[in-house]
C-alpha positions as CSV (number, residue, x, y, z in Angstrom):
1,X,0.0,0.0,0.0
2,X,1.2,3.7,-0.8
3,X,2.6,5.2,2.4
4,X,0.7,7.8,2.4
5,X,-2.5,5.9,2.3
6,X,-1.2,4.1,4.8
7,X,-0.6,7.6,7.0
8,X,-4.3,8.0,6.2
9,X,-5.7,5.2,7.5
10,X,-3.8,5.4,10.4
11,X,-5.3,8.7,10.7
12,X,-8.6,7.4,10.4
13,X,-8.2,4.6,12.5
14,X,-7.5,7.0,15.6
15,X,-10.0,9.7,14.6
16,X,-12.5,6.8,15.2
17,X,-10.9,5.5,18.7
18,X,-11.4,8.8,19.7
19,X,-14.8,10.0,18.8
20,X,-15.3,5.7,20.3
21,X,-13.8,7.1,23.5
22,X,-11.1,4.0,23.3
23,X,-8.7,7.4,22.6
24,X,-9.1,10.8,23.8
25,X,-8.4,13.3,21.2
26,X,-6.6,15.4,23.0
27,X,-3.9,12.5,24.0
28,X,-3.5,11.6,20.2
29,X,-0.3,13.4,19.6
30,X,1.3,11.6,22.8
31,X,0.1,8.4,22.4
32,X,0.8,7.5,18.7
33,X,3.9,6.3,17.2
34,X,4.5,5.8,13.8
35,X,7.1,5.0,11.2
36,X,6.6,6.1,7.5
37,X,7.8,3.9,4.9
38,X,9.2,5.5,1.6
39,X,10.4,8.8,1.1
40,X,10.8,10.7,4.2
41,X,11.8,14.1,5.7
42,X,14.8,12.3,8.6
43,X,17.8,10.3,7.5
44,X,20.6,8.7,9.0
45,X,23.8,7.8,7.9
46,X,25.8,5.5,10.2
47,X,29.3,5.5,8.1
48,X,29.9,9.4,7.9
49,X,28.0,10.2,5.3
50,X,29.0,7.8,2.9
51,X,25.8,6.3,2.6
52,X,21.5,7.5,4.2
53,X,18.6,5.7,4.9
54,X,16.0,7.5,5.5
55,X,14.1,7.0,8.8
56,X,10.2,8.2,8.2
57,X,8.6,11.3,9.4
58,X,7.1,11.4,5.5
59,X,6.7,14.5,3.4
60,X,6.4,16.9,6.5
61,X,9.8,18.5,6.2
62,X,12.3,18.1,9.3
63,X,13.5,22.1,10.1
64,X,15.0,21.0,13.4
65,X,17.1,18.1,15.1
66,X,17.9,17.4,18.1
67,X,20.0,14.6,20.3
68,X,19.7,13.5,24.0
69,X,23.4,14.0,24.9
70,X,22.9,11.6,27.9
71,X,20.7,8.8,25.6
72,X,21.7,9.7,21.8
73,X,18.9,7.0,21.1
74,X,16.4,9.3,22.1
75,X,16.0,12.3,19.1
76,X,13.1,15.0,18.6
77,X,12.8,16.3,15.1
78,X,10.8,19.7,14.6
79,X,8.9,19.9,11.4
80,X,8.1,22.7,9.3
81,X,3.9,22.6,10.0
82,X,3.6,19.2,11.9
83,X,4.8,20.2,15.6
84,X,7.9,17.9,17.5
85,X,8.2,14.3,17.2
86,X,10.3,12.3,19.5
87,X,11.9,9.1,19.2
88,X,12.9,6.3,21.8
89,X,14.8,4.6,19.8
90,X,17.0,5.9,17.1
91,X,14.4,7.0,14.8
92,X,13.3,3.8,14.4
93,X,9.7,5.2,15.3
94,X,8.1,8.6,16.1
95,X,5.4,9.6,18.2
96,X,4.1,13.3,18.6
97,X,5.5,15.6,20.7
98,X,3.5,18.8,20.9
99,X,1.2,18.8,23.7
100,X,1.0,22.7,25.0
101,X,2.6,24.2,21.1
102,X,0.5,27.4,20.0
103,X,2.4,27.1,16.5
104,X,3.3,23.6,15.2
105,X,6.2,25.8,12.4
106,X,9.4,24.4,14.4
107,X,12.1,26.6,13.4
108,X,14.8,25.3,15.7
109,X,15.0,23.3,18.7
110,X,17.3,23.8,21.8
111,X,18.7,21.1,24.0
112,X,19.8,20.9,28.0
113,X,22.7,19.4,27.8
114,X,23.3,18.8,31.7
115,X,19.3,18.1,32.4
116,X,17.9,16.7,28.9
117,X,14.3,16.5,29.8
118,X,14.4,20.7,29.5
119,X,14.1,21.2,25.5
120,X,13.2,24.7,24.2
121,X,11.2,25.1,20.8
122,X,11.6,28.1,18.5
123,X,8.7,28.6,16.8
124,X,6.8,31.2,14.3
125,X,4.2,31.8,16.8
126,X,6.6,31.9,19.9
127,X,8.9,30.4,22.1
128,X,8.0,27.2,24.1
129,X,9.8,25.2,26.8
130,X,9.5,21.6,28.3
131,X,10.7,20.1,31.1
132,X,9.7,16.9,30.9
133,X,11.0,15.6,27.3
134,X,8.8,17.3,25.1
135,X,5.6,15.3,26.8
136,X,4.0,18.9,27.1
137,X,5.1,22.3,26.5
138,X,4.3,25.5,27.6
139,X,5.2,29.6,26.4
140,X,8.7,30.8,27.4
141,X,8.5,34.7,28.9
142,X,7.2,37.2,27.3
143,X,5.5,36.4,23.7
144,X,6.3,39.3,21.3
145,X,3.9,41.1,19.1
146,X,6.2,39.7,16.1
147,X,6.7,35.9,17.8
148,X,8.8,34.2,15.2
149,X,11.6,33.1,16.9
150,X,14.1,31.2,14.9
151,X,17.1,30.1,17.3
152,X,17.7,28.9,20.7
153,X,20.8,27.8,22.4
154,X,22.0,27.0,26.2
155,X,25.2,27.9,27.8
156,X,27.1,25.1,27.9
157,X,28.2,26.1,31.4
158,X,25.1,27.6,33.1
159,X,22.0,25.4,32.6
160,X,19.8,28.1,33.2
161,X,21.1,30.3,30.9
162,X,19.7,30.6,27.3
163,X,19.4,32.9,24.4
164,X,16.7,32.7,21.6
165,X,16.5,35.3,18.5
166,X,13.3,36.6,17.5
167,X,13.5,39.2,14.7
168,X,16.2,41.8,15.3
169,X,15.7,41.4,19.0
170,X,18.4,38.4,21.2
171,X,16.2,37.2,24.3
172,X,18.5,35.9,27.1
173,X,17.3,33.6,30.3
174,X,19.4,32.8,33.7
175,X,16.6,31.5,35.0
176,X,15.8,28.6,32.8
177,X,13.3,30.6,30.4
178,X,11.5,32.0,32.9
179,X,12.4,35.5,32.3
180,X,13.5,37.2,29.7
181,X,15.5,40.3,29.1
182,X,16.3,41.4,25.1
183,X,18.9,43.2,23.1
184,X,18.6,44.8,19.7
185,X,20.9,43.3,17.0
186,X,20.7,45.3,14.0
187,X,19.1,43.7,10.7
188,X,15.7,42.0,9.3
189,X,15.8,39.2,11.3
190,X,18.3,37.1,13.4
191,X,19.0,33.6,11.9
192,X,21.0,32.4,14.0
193,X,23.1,32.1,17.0
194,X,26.4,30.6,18.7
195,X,27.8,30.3,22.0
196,X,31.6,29.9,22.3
197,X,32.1,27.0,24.5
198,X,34.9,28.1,26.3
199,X,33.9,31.8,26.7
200,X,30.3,31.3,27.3
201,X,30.2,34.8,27.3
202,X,31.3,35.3,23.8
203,X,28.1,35.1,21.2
204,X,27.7,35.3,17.7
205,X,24.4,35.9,15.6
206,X,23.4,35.3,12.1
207,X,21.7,38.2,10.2
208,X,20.1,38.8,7.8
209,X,20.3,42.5,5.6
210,X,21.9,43.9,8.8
211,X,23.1,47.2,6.4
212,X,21.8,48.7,3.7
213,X,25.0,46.7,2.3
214,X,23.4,43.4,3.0
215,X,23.6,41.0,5.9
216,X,26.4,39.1,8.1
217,X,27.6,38.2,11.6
218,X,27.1,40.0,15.0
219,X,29.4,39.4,18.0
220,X,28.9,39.6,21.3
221,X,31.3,39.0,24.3
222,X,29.3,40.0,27.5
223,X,26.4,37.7,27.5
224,X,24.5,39.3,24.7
225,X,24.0,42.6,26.6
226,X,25.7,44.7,23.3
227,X,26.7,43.4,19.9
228,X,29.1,44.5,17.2
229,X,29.1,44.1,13.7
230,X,32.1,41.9,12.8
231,X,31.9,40.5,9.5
232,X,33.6,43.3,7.2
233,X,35.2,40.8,5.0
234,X,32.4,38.3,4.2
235,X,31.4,40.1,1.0
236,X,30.5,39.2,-2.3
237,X,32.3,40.2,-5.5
238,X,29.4,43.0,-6.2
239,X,30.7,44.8,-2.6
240,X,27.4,43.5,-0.6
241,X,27.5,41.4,2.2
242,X,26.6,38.4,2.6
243,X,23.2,37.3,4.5
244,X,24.6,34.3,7.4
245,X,21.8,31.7,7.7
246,X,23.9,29.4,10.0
247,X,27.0,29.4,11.8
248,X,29.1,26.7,14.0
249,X,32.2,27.2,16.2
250,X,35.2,24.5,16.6
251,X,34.8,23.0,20.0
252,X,38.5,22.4,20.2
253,X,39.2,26.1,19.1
254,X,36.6,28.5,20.0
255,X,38.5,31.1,17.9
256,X,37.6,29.2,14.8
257,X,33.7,30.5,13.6
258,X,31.9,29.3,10.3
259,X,29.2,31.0,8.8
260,X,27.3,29.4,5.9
261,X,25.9,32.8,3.7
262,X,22.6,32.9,1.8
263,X,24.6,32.5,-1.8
264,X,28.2,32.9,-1.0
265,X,28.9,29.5,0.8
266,X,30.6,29.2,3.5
267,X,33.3,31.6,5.1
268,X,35.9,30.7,8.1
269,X,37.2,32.9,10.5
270,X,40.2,31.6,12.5
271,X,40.8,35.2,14.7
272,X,37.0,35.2,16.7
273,X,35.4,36.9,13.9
274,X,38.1,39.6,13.3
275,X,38.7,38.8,9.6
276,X,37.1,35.7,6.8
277,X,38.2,33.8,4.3
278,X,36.0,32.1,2.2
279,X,36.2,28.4,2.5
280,X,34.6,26.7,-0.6
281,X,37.0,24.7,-2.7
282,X,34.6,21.8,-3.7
283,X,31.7,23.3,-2.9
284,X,31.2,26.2,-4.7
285,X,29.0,29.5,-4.1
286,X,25.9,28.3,-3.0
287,X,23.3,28.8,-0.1
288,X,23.8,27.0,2.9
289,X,21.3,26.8,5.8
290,X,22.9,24.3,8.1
291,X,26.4,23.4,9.6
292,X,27.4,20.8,12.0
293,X,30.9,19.9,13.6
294,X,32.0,16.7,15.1
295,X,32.3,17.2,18.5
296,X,34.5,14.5,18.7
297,X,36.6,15.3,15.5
298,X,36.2,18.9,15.1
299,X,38.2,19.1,11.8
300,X,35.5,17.1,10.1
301,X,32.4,19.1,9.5
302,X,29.2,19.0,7.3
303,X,27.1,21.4,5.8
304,X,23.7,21.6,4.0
305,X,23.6,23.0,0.5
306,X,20.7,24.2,-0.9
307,X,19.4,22.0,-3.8
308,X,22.9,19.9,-3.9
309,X,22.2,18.3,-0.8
310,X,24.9,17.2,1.9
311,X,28.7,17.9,1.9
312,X,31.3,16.6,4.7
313,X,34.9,18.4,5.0
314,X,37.8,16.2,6.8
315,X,40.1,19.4,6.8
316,X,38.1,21.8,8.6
317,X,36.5,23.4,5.7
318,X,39.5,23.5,3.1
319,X,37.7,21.4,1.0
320,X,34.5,19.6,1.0
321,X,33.0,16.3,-0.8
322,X,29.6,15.7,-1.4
323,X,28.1,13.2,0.7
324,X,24.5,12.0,-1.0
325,X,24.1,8.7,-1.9
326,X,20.9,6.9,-0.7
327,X,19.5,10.9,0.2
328,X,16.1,12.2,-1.2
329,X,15.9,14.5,-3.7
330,X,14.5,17.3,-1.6
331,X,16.9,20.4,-0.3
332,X,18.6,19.4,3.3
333,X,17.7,21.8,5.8
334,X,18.6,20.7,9.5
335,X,22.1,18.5,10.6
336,X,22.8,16.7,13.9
337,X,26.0,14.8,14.7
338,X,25.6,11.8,17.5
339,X,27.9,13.2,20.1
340,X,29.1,9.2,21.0
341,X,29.0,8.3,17.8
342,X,31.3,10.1,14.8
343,X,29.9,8.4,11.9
344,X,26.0,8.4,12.6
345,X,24.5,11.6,11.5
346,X,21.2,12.7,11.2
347,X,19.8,15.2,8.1
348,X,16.5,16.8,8.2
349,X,14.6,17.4,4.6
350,X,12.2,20.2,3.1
351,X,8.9,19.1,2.9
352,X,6.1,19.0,0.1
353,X,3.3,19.6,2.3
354,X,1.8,16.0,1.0
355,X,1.3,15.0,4.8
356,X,1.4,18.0,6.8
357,X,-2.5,18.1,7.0
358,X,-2.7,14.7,8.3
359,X,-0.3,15.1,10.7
360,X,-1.8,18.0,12.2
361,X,-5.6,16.3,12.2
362,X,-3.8,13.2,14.1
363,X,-3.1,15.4,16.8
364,X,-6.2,17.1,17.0
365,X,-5.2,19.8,15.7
């Protein structure tokens, strides 16, 4: 049977368990798992790229990945219209996640590392927090008359302390995403953000059209209280900056920042942001909207190309290989590296829409 008539019956099948009273309705998004055969929005590759398979989660588009640093079995992916699914077991199977979400448009999802049952979910209608591994969620301080947020990120020190970008505005938390206090960073909207693991202090945010010159990178080194423009030299060969859509920073050598620009590739900064160098032999000018380092081997790296899918670097962005085989054909657009495991790494995919609506109906929504 086609898998997405299969999706359909499923959905269905529980519509009728609930209005039977065998399933409340409002329980369906916590209590069903499923795997879709087929095509799907979540792969895995478990040899470094060489080689994906994809692991379900259908046409709905995967925005957003995240890994249980203390369980890497246990995974939530945030889709594009569908809410957060979680995972128990690899990605194996999925079950809805988004008890408590005002907006099921998961934009990026942000992890605890020292207490992973505390998840933060950036979405377009606002930022949501659980504490209980995504069984329910709830709104995260103050929601914002403009509430698309579209990063989060935890100190990797303080595990109360958080940022999220909404906008042209950097929220910070110290008390778990309680409160909130903001700071204005220059541009149309904030794309992205980084903390430097061994100055916690020491930010960097991804902008879009932050001048009338274009867009590019925003530091920050006390605790996102004031920001400076710092990316001068990632410009294009017409004199405009470059829009940043993502950006990573070497664990092993926090001075060491990549951005990945909205049509220049990707540029590498050794000096904290001081000065770039683009960083594309094998890859080319193109857009890239995600980056992910190997925590374990930080020279090796991946990034997410639009439209030419997934390429991996060994020599910390000198030159890259593309890394597709066994991939759909649909534009990568979220990357997460198992932090025991080097080679198994996890790609998220654009959706078509095709299964969104049934999604959303399964979870009564």
């Amino acid at each position: 049977m086609n898998h997405r008539l299969k999706f359909l019956l499923f959905v269905i099948l529980a519509l009728q368990a609930a209005a039977a009273g065998g399933l409340p309705s409002a329980n369906l998004d916590a209590s069903l798992p499923f795997s879709l055969p087929g095509d799907a929005s979540l792969y895995r590759s478990d040899d470094g790229g060489t080689t994906w398979k994809a692991m379900g989660l259908g046409h709905l588009g995967v925005s957003a990945v995240a890994i249980d640093p203390s369980d890497p079995s246990i995974l939530y992916a945030g889709t594009e219209a569908s809410g957060v699914f979680k995972s128990t077991d690899g990605g194996a199977t999925w079950a809805a996640s988004s008890a408590g979400l005002k907006s099921l448009a998961i934009n990026a999802l942000g992890i605890n590392r020292s207490g992973p049952s505390m998840l933060h979910a950036a979405t377009s209608g606002g930022l949501f927090k659980s504490t209980d591994g995504g069984a329910r969620w709830s709104a995260s301080g103050p929601q914002l008359a403009n509430p698309v947020f579209r990063s989060v990120v935890s100190d990797p020190v303080v595990s109360t302390t958080h940022y999220a970008a909404d906008a042209v505005w950097v929220a910070k938390s110290v008390d778990g995403g309680e409160t909130w206090k903001y700071s204005t960073v220059a541009g149309d909207y904030v794309t992205s953000l980084a903390v430097d693991p061994a100055t916690p202090s020491t930010l960097y945010a991804g902008v879009f059209h932050a001048t009338p010159r274009g867009g590019g990178v925003y530091k920050s080194v006390n605790g996102g209280v004031k920001w400076k423009f710092i990316s001068g030299t990632v410009i294009s060969p017409t004199g405009r900056y470059y829009d940043v859509s993502s950006l990573a920073i070497d664990p092993s050598s926090p001075s060491v920042v990549y951005a990945g620009t909205s049509g220049g590739g990707i540029f590498r900064s050794a000096d904290g942001g001081a000065t770039w160098t683009a960083a594309n032999a094998g890859l080319g000018s193109v857009s890239v909207c995600a980056l992910a380092i190997d925590p374990r081997s930080p020279s090796t790296i991946y990034s997410a190309a639009d439209s030419l899918g997934i390429f991996k670097s060994l020599d910390g962005g000198k030159s890259w290989v593309a890394t597709t085989a066994g991939l759909g054909i649909r534009m990568p657009t979220a990357l997460a590296i198992d932090p025991s495991d080097s080679n198994r790494v996890y790609a998220g995919l654009r959706g078509d829409g095709t299964d969104a609506s049934a999604a959303r109906i399964a979870q009564g929504r």
